[in-house]
KOLLUMZA-677856 format. One record per atom (N, C-alpha, C, O): residue number from 1; residue in three letters; atom name; x, y, z. Coordinates in pm, 1 decimal. Layout:
BEGIN
NUM_ALA_CA_X_Y_Z
...
//
This chain:
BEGIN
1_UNK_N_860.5_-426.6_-391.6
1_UNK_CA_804.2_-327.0_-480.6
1_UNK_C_883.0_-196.9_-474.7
1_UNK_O_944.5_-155.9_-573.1
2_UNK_N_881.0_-141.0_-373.7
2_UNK_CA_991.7_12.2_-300.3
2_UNK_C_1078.4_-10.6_-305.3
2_UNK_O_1074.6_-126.2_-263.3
3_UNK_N_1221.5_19.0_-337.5
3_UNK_CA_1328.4_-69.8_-260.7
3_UNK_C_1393.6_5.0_-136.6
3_UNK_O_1468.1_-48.0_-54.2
4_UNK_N_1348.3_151.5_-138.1
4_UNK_CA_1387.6_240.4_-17.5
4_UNK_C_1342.9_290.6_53.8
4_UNK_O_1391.9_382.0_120.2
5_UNK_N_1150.7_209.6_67.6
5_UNK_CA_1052.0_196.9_184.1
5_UNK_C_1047.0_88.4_269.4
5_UNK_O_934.8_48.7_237.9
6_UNK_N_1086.9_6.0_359.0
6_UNK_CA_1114.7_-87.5_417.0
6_UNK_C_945.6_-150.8_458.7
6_UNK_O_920.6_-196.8_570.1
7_UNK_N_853.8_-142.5_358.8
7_UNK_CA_736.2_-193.4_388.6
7_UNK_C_774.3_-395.3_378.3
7_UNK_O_841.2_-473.5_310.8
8_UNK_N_699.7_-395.7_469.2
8_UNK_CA_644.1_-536.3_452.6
8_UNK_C_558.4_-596.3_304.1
8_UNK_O_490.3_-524.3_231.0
9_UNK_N_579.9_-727.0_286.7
9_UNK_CA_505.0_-786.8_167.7
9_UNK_C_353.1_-750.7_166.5
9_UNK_O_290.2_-682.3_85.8
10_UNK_N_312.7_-815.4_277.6
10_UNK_CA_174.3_-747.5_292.3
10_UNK_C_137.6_-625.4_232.6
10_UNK_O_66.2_-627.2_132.3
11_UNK_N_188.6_-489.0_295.4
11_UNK_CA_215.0_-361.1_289.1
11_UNK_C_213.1_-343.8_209.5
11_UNK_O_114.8_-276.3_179.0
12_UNK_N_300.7_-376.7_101.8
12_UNK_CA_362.6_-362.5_-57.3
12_UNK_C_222.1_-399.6_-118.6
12_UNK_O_141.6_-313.1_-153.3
13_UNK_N_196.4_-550.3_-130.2
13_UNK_CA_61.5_-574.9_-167.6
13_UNK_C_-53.3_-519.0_-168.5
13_UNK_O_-122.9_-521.6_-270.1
14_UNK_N_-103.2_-442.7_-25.0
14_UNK_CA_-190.0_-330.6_-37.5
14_UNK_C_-169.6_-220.2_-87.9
14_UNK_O_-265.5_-178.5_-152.9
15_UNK_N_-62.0_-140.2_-83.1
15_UNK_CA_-28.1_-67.4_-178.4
15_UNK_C_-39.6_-77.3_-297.6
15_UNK_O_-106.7_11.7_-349.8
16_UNK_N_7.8_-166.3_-373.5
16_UNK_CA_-44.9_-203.3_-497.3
16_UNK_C_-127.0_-149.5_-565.3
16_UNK_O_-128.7_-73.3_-662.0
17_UNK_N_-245.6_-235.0_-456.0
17_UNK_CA_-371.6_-228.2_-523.0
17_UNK_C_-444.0_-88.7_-495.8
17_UNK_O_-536.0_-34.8_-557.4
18_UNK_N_-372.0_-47.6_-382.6
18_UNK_CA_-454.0_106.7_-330.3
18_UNK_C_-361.8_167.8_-507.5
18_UNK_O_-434.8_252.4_-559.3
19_UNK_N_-276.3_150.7_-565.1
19_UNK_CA_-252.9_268.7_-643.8
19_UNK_C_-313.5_238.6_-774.6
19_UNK_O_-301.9_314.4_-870.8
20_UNK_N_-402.3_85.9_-778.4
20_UNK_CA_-483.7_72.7_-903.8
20_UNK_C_-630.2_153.8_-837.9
20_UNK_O_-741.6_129.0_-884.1
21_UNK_N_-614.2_225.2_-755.6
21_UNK_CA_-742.4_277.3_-701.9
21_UNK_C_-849.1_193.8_-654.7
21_UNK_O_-952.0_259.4_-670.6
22_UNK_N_-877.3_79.2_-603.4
22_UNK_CA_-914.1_13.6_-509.1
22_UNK_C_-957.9_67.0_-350.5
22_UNK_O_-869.0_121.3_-284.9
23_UNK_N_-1070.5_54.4_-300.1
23_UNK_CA_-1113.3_70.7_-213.5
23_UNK_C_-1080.3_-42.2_-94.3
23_UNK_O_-1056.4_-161.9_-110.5
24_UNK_N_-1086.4_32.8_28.7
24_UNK_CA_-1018.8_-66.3_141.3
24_UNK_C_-1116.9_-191.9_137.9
24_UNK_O_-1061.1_-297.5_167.6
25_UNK_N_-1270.5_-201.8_103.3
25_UNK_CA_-1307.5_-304.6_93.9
25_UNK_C_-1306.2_-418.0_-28.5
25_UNK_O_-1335.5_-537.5_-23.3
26_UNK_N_-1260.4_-334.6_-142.6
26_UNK_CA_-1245.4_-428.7_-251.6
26_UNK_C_-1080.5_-478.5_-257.6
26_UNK_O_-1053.0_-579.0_-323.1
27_UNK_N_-981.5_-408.7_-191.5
27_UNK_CA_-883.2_-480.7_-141.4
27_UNK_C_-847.4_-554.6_-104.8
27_UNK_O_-747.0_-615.2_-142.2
28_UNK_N_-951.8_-589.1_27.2
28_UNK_CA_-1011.9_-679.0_133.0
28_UNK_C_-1009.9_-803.1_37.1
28_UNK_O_-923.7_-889.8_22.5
29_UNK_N_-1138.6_-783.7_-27.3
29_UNK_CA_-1208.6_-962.8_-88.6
29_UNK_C_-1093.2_-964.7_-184.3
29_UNK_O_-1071.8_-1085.4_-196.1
30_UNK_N_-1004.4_-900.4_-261.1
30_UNK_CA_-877.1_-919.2_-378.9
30_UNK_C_-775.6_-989.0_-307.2
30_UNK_O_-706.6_-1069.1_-370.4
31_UNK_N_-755.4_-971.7_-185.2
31_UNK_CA_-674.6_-1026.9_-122.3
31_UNK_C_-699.8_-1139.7_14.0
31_UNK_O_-618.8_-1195.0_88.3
32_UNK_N_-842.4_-1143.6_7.4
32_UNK_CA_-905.1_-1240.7_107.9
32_UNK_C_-874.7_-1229.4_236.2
32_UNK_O_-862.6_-1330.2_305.8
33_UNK_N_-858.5_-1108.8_283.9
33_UNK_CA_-861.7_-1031.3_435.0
33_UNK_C_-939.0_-953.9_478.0
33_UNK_O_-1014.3_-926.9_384.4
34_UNK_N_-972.7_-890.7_579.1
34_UNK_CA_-1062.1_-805.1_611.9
34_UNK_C_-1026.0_-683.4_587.8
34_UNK_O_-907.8_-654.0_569.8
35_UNK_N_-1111.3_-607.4_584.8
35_UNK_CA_-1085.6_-406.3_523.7
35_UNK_C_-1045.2_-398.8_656.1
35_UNK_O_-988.2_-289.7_659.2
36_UNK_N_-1037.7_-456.4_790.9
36_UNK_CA_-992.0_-371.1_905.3
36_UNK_C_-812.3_-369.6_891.1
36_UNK_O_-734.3_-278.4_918.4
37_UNK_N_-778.7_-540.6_825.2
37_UNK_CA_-659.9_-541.2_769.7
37_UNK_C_-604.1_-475.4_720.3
37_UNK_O_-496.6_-431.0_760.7
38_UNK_N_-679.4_-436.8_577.5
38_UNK_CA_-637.2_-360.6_468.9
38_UNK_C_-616.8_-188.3_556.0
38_UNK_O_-516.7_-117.4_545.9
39_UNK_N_-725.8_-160.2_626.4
39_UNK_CA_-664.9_-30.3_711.7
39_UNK_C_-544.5_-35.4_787.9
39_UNK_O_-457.6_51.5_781.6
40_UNK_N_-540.0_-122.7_849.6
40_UNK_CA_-393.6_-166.1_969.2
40_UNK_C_-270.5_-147.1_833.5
40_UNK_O_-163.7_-88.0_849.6
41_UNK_N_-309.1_-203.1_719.0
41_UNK_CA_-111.7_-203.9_610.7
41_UNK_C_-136.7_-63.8_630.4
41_UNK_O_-87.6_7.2_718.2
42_UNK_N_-227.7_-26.7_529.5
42_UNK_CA_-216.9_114.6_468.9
42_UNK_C_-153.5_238.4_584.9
42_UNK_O_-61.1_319.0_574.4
43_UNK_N_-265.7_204.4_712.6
43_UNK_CA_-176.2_286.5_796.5
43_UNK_C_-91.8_300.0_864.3
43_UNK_O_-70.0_397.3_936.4
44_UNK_N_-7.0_168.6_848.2
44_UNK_CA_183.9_124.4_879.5
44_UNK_C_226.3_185.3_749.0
44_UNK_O_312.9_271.7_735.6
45_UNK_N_162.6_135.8_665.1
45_UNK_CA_259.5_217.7_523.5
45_UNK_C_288.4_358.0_511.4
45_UNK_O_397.1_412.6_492.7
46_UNK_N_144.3_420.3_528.5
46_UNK_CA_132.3_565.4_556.8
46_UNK_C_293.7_657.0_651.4
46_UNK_O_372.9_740.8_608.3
47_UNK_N_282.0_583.8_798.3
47_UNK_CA_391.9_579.3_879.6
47_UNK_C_482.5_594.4_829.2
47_UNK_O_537.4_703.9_817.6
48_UNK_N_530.1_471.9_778.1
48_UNK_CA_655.2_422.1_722.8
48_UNK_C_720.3_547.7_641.4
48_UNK_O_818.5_615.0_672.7
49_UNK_N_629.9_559.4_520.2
49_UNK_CA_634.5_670.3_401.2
49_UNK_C_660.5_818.7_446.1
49_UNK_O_742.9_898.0_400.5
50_UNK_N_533.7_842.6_586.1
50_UNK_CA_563.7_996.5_625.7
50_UNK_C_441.2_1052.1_545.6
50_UNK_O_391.4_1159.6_579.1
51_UNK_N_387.5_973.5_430.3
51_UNK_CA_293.1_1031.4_369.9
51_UNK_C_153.8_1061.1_427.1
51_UNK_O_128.3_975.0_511.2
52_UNK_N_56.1_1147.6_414.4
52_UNK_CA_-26.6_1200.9_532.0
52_UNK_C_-173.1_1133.7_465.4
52_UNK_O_-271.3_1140.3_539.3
53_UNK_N_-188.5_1079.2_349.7
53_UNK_CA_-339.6_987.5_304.3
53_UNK_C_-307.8_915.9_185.8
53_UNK_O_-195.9_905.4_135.4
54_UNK_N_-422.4_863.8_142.3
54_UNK_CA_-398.1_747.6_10.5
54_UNK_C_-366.3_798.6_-146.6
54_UNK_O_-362.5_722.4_-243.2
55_UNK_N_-349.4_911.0_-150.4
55_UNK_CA_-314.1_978.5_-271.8
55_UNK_C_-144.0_1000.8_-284.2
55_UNK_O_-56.6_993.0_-370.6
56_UNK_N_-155.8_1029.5_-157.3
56_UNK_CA_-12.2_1122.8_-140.0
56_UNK_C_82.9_901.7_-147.5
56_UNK_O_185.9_862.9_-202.8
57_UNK_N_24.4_859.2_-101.0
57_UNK_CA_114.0_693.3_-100.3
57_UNK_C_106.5_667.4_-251.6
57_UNK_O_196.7_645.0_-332.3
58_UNK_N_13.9_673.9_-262.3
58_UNK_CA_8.6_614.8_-409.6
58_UNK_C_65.4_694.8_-513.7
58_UNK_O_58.9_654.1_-629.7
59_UNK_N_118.2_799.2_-487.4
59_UNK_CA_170.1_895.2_-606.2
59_UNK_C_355.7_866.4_-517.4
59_UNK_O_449.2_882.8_-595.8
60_UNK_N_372.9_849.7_-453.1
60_UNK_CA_452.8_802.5_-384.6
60_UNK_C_533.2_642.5_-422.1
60_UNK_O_646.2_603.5_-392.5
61_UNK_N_424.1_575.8_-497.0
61_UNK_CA_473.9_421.9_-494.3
61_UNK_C_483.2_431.6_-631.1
61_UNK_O_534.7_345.9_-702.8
62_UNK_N_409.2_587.1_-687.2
62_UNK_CA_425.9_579.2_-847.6
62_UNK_C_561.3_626.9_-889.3
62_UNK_O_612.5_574.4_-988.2
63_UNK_N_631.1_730.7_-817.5
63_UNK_CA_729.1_781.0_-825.0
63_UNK_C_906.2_694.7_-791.5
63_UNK_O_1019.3_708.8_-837.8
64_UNK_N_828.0_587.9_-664.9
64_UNK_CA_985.9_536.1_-642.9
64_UNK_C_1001.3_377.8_-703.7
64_UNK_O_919.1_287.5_-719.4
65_UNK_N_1155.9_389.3_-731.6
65_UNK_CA_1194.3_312.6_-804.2
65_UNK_C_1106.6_108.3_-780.2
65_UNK_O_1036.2_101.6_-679.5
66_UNK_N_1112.3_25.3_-831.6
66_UNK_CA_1082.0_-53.8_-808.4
66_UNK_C_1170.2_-182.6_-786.1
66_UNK_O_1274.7_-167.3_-849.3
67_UNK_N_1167.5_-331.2_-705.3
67_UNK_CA_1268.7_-381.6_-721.9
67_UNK_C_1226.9_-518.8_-842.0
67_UNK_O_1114.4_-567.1_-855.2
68_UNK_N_1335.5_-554.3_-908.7
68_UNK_CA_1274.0_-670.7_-970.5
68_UNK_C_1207.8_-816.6_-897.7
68_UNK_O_1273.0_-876.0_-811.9
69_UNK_N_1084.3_-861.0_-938.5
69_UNK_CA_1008.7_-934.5_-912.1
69_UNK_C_1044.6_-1077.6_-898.4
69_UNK_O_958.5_-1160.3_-868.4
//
């Protein structure tokens, strides 16, 4: 999805959906994992990014380039 955030697939995947505005528990059942999951990407992604909450990532994943699918 990033091509110059070195997130994991997973990662990428929750991201995703965190930037269709999705909640960590409706993430959860969209992706058939637990919200403790969906907390564990988001807050490796967070890391990763440097970004400090779920706005600042998601305006973040809106801004950088994407790779083809």
């Amino acid at each position: 999805m990033v091509s110059d955030i070195p997130l994991t697939p997973a990662e990428q995947r929750v991201s995703a959906l965190l930037l269709q505005g999705l909640s960590n528990r409706a993430i959860a059942e969209r992706l058939v994992i637990s919200h403790r999951t969906v907390e564990c990407h988001i807050s490796r992604a967070l890391a990763k990014t440097g970004c400090v909450n779920r706005l600042e990532l998601a305006l973040r994943m809106l801004t950088m380039p994407s790779t083809p699918a």
